[in-house]
Backbone as ProteinMPNN parsed JSONL, in Angstrom:
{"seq_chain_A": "XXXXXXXXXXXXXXXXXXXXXXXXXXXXXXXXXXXXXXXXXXXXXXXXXXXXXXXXXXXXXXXXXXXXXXXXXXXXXXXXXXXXXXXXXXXXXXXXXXXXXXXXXXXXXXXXXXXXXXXXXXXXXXXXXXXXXXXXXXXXXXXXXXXXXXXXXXXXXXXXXX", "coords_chain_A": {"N_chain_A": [[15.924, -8.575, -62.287], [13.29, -9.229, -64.244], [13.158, -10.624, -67.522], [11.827, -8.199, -69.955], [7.852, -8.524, -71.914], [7.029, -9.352, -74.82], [6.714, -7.473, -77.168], [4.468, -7.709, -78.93], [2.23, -8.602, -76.644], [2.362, -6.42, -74.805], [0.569, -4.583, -72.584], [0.46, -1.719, -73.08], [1.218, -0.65, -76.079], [2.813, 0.803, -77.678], [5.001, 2.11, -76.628], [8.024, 1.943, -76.839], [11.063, -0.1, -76.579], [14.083, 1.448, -75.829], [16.46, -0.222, -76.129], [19.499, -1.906, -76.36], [22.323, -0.696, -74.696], [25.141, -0.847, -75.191], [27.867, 0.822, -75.362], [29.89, 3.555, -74.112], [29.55, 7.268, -75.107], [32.092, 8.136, -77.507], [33.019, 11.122, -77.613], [33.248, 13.298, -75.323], [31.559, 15.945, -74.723], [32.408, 19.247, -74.473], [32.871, 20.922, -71.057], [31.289, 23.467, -69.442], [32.83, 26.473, -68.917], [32.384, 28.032, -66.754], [31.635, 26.324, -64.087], [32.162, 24.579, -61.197], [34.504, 22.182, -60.206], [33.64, 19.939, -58.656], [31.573, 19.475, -60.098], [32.176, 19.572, -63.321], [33.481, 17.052, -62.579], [31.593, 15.695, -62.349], [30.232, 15.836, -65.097], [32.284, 14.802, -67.093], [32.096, 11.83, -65.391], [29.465, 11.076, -66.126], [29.44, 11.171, -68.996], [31.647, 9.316, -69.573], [29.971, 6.921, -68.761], [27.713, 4.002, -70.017], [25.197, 5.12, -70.173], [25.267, 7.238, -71.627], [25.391, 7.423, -74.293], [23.234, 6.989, -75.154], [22.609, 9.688, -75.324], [21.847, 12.305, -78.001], [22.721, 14.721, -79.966], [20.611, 16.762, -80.178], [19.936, 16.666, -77.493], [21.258, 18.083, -76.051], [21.114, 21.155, -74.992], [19.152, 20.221, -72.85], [20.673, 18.597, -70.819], [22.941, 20.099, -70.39], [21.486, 22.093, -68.887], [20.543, 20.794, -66.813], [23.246, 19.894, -65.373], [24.23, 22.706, -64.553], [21.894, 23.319, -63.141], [22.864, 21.449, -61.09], [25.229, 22.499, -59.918], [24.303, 24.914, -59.759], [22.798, 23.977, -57.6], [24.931, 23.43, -55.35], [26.499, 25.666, -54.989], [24.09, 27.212, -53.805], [24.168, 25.32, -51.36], [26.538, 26.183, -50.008], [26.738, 28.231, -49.773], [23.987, 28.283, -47.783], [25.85, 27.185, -45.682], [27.575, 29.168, -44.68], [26.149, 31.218, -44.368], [24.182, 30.029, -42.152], [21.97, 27.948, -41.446], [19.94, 28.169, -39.282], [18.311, 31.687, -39.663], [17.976, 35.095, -39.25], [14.623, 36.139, -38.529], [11.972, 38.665, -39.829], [10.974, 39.726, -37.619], [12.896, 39.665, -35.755], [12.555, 36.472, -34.878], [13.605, 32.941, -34.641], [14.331, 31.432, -38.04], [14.123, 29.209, -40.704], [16.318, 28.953, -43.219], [16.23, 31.065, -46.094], [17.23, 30.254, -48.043], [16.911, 27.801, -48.551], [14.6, 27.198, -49.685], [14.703, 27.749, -52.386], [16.691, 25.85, -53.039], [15.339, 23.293, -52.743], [13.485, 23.403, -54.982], [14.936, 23.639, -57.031], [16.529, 21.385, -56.835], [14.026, 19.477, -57.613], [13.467, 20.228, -59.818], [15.81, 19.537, -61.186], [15.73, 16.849, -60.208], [13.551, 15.796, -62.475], [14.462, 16.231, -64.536], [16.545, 14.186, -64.304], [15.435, 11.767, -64.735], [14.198, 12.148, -67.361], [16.701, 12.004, -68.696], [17.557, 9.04, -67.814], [18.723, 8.889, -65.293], [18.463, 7.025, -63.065], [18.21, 3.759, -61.579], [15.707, 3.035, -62.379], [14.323, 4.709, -63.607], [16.341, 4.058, -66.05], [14.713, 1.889, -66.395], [11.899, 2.439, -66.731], [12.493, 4.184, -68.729], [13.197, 2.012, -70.637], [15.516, 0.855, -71.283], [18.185, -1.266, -71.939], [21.304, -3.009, -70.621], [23.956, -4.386, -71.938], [25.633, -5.572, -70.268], [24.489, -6.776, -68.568], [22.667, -8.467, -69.504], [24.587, -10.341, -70.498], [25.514, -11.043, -67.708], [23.295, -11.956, -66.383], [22.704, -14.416, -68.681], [25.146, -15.412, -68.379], [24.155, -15.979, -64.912], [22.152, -17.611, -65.519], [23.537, -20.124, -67.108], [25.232, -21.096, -64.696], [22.726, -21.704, -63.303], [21.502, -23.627, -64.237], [23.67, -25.143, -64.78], [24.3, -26.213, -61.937], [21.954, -27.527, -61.694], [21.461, -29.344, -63.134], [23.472, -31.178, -62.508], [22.549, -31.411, -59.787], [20.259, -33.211, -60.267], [21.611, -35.617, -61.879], [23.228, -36.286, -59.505], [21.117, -36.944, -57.919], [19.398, -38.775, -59.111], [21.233, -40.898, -59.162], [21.589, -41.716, -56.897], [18.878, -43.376, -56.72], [19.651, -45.25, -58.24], [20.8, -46.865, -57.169]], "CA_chain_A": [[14.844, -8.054, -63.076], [13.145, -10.441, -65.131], [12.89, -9.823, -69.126], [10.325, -7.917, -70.491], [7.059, -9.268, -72.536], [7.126, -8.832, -76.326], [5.532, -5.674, -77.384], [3.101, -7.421, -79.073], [1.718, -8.989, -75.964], [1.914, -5.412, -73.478], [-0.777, -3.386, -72.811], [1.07, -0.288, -73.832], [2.41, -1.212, -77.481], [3.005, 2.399, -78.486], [5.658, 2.625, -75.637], [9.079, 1.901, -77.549], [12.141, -0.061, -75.7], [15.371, 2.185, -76.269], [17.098, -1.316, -76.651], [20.807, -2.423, -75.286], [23.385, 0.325, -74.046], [26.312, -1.306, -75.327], [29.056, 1.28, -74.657], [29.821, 5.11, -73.76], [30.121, 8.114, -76.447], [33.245, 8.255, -78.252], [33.255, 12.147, -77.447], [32.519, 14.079, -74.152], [30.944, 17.41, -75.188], [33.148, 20.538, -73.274], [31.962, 21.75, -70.055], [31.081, 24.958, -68.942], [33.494, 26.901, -67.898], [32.265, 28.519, -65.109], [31.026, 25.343, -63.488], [33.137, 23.861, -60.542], [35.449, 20.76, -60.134], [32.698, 18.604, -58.704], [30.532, 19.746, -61.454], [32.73, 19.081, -64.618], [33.874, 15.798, -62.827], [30.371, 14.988, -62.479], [30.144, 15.486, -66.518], [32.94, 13.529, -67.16], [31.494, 10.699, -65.203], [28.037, 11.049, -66.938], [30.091, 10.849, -70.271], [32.314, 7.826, -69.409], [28.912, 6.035, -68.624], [26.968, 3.676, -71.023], [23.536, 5.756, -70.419], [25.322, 8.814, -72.309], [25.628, 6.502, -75.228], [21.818, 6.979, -75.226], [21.791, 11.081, -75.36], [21.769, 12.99, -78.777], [23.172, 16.632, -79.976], [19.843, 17.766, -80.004], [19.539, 16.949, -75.781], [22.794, 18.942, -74.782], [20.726, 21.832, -73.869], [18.318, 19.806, -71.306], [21.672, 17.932, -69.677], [23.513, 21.293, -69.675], [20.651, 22.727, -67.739], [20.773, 19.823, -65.7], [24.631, 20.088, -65.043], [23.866, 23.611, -64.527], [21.11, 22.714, -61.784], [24.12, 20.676, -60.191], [26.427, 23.618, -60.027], [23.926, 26.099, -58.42], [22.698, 23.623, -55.726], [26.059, 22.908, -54.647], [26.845, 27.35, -54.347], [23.195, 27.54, -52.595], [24.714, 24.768, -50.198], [27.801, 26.891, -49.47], [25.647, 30.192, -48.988], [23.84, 27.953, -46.202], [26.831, 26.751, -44.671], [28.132, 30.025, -44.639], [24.874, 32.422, -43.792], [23.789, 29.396, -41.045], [21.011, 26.831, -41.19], [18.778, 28.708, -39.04], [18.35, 32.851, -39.715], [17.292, 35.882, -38.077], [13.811, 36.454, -39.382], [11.95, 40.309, -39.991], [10.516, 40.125, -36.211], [13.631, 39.062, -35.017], [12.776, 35.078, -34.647], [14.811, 32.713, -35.684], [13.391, 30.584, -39.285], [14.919, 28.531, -41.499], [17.579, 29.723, -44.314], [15.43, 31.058, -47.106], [17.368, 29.915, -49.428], [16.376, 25.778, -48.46], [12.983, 27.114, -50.57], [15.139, 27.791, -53.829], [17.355, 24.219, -53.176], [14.385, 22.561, -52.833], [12.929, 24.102, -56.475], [16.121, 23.101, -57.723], [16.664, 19.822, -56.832], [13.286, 19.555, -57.885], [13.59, 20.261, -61.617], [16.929, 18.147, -61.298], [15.341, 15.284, -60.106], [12.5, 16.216, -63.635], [15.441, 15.992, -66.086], [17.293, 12.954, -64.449], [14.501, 10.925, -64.961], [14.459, 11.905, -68.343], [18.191, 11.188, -68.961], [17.638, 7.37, -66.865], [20.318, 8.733, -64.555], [18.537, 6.35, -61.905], [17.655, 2.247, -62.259], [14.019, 3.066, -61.807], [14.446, 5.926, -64.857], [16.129, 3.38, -66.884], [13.732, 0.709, -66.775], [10.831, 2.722, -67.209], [12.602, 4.498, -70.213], [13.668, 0.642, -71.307], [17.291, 0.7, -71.564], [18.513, -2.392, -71.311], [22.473, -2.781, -70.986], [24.506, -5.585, -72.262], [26.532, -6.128, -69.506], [23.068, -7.042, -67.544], [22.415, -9.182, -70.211], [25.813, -11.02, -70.37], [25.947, -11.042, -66.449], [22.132, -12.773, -66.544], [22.742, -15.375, -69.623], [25.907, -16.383, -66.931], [23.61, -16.563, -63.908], [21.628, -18.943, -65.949], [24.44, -20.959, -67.216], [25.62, -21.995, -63.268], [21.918, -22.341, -62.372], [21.33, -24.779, -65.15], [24.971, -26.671, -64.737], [23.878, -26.97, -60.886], [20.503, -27.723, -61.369], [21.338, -30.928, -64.246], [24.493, -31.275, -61.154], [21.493, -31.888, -58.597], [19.817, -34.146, -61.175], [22.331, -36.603, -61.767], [23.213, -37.063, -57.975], [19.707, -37.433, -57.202], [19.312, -40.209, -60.4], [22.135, -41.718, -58.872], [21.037, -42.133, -55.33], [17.845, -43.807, -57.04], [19.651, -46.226, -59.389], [21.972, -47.266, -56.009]], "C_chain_A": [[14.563, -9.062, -64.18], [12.937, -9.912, -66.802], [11.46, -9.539, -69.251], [9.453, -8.417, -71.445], [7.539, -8.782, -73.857], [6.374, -7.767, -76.662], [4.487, -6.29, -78.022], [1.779, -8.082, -77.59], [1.55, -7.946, -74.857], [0.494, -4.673, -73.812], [-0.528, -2.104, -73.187], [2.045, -0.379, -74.994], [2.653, -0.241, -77.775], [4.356, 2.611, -77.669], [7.004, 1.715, -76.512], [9.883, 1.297, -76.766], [13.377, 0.851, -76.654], [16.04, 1.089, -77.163], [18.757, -1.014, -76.015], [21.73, -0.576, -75.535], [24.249, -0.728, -74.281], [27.97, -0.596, -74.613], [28.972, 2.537, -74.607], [30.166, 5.717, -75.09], [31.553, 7.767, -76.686], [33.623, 9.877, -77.523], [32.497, 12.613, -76.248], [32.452, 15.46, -74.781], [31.787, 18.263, -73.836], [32.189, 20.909, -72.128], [32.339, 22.923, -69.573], [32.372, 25.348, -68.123], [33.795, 27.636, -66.423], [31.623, 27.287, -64.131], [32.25, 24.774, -62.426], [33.656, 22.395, -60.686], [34.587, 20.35, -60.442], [32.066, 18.627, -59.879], [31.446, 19.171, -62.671], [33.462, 17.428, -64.462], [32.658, 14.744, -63.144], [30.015, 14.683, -64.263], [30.59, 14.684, -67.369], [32.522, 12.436, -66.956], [30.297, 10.572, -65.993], [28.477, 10.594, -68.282], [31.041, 9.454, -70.721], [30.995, 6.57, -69.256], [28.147, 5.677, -69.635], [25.706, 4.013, -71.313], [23.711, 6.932, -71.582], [25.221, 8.43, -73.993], [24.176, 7.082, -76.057], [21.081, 9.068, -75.381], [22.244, 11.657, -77.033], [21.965, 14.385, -78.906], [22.072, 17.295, -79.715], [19.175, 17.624, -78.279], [20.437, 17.401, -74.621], [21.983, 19.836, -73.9], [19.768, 21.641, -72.586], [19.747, 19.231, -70.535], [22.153, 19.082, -69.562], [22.73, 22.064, -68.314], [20.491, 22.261, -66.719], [22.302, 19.81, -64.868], [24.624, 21.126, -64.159], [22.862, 23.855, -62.971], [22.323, 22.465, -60.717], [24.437, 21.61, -59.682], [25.887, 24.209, -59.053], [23.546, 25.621, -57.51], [23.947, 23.556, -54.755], [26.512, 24.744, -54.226], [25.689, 27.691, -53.307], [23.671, 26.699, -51.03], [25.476, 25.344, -49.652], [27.56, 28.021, -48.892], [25.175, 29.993, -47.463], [24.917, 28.24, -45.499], [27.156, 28.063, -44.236], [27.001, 30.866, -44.012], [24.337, 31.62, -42.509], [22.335, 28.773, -41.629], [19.805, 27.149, -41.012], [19.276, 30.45, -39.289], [17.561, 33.708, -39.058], [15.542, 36.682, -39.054], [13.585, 38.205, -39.696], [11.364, 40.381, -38.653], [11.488, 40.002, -35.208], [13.775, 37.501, -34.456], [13.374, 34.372, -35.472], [13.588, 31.819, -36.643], [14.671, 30.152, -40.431], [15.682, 29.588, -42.681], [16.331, 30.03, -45.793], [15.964, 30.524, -48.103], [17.383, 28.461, -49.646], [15.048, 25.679, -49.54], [13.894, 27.036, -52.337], [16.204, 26.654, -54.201], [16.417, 23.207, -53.49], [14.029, 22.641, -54.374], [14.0, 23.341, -57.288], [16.349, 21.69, -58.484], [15.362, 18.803, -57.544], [12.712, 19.252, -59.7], [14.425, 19.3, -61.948], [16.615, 16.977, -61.343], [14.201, 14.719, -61.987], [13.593, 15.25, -64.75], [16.127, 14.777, -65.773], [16.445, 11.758, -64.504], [14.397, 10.772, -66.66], [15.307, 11.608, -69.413], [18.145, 9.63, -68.372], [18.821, 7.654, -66.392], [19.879, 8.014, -62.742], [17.954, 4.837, -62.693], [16.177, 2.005, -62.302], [13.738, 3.923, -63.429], [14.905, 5.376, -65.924], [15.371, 2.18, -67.451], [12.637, 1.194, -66.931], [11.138, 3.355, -68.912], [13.195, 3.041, -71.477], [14.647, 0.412, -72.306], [17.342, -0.154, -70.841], [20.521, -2.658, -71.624], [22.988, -4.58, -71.305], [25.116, -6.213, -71.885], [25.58, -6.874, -68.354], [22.758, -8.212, -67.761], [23.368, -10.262, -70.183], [25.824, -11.389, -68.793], [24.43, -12.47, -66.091], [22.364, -14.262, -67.076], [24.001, -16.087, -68.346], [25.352, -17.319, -65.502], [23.139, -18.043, -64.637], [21.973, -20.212, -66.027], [24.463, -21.758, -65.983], [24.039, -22.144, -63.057], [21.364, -23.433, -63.039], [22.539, -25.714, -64.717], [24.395, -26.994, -63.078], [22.313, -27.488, -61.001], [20.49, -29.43, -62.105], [22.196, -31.436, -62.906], [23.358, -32.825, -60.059], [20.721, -33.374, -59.071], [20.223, -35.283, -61.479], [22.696, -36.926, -60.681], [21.66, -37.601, -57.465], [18.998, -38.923, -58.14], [19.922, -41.592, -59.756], [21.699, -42.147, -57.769], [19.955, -43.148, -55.732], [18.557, -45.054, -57.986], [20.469, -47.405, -58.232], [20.708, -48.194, -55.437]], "O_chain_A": [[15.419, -9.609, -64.875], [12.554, -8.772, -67.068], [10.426, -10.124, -68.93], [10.165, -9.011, -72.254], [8.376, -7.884, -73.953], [5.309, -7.424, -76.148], [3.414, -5.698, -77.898], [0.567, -7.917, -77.733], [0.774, -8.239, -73.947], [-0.229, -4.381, -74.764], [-1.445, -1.419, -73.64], [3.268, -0.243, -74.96], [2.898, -0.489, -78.955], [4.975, 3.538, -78.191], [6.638, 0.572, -76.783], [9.827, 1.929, -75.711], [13.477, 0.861, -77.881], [16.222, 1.171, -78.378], [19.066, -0.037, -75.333], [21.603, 0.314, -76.377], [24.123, -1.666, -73.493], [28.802, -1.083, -73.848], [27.911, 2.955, -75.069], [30.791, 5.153, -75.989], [32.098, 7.018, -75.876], [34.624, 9.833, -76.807], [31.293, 12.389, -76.122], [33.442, 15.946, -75.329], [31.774, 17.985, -72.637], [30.987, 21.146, -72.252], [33.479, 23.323, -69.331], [32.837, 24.833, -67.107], [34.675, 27.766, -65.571], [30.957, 27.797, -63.23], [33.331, 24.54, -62.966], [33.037, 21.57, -61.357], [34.212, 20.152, -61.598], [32.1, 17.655, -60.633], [31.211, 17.977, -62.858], [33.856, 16.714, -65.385], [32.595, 13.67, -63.743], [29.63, 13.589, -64.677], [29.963, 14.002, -68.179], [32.392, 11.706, -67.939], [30.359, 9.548, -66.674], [27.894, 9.613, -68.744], [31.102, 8.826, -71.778], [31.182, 5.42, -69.655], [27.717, 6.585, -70.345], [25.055, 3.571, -72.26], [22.811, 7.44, -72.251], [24.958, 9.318, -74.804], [24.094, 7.477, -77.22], [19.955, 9.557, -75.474], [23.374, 11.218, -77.247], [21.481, 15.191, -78.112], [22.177, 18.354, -79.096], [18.208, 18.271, -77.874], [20.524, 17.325, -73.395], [21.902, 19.724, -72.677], [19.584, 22.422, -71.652], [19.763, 19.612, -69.365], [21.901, 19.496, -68.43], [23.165, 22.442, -67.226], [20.304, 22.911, -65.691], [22.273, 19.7, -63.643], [24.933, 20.857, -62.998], [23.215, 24.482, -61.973], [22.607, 23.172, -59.75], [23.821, 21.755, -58.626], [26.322, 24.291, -57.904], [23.64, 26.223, -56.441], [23.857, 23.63, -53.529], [26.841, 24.955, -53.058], [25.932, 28.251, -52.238], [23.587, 27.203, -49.91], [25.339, 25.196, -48.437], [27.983, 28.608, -47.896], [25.437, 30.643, -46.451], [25.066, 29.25, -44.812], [26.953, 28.11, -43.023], [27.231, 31.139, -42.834], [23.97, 32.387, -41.619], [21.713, 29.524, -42.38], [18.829, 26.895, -41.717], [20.478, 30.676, -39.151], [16.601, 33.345, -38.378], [15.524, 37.518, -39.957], [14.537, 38.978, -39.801], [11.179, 41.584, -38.464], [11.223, 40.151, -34.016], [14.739, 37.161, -33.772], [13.707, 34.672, -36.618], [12.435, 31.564, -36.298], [15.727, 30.684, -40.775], [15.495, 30.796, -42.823], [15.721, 29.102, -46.323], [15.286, 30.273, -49.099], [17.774, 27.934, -50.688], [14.575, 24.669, -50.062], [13.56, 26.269, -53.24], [16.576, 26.475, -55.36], [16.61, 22.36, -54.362], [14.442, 21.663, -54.997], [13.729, 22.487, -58.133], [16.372, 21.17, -59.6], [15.577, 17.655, -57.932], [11.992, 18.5, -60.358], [14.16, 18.379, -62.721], [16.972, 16.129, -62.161], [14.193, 13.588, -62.473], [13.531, 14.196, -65.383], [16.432, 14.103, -66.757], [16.995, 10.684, -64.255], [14.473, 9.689, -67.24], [15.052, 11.181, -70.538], [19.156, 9.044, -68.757], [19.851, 7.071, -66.731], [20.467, 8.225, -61.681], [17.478, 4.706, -63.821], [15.615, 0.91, -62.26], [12.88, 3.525, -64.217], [14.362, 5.737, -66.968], [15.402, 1.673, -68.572], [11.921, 0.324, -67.427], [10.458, 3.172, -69.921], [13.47, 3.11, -72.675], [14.695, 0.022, -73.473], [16.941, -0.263, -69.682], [20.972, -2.484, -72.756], [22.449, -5.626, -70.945], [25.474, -7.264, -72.418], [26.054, -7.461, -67.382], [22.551, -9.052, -66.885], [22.866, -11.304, -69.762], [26.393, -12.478, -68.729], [24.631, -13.609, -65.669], [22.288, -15.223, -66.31], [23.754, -17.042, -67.609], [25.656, -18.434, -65.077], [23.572, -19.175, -64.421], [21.413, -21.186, -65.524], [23.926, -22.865, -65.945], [23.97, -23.128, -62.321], [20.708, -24.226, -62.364], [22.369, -26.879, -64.36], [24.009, -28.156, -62.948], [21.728, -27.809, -59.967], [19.796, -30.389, -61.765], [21.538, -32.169, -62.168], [23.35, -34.031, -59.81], [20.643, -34.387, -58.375], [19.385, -36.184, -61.437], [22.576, -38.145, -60.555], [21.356, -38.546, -56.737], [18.267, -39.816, -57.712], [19.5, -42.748, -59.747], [21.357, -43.327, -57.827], [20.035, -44.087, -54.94], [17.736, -45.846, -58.449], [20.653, -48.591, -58.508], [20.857, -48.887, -54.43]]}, "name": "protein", "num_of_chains": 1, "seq": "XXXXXXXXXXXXXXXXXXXXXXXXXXXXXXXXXXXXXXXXXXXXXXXXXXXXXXXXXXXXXXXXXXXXXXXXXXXXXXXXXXXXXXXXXXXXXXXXXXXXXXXXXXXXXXXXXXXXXXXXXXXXXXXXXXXXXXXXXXXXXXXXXXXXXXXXXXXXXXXXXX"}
């Protein structure tokens, strides 16, 4: 990903970068206790990560709700598994699991809020979080493509002075 222009040169100057993600909270906020494993490991991980760095006390209750989301798609999944895939409709034919309409909805809103957390690389570059390990990993590329590139330069000098 190449660096972005200077704000005063975009066409959308009103649009703010976040600026670098250095490192993860200090504190993981408790999770729900009625929430399963996956679910509270999933929080954990979210909390160990340098995006969480980037959330504020006053946006617990959109990630809870989001967590929350998590939780009940993963019990509507189990309902499937358990009730079957396909079901017996009210005429007796068979039709899909009604409850694929309220996963869908779900996942739906989920996908809403993880966009507005940047819990994808598409979500953080539009919300313009930039991390420092990106940055550091970049300024490196550079380094080797500069030392081979002067590298190339002096053998090719040399061939010419021969």
């Amino acid at each position: 990903m190449s660096a972005k222009k200077p704000v005063e040169k975009r066409q959308g100057r009103a649009t703010l970068d976040v600026g670098e993600v250095l490192s993860a909270p200090a504190l993981t906020p408790e999770p729900e206790l009625s929430w399963r494993p996956a679910t509270v490991e999933r929080w954990n991980d979210f909390f160990s990560s340098p995006v969480a760095s980037q959330v504020d006390t006053s946006d617990q209750g959109a990630l809870r709700r989001l967590f929350r989301l998590y939780d009940e798609i993963e019990r509507l999944w189990e309902a499937v598994e358990e009730t079957g895939r396909v079901v017996e409709g009210s005429q007796g034919q068979p039709r899909p699991n009604p409850l694929f309409k309220q996963i869908e909805g779900f996942q739906a809103e989920a996908r809403q809020l993880e966009d507005r957390f940047g819990l994808s690389p598409m979500a953080r570059f539009r919300l313009g979080v930039q991390f420092a390990d990106a940055h550091a990993s970049l300024d490196a590329l550079n380094e080797r493509l500069q030392s081979r590139t002067s590298q190339f330069d002096d053998e090719a000098w040399g061939e010419l002075d021969a």
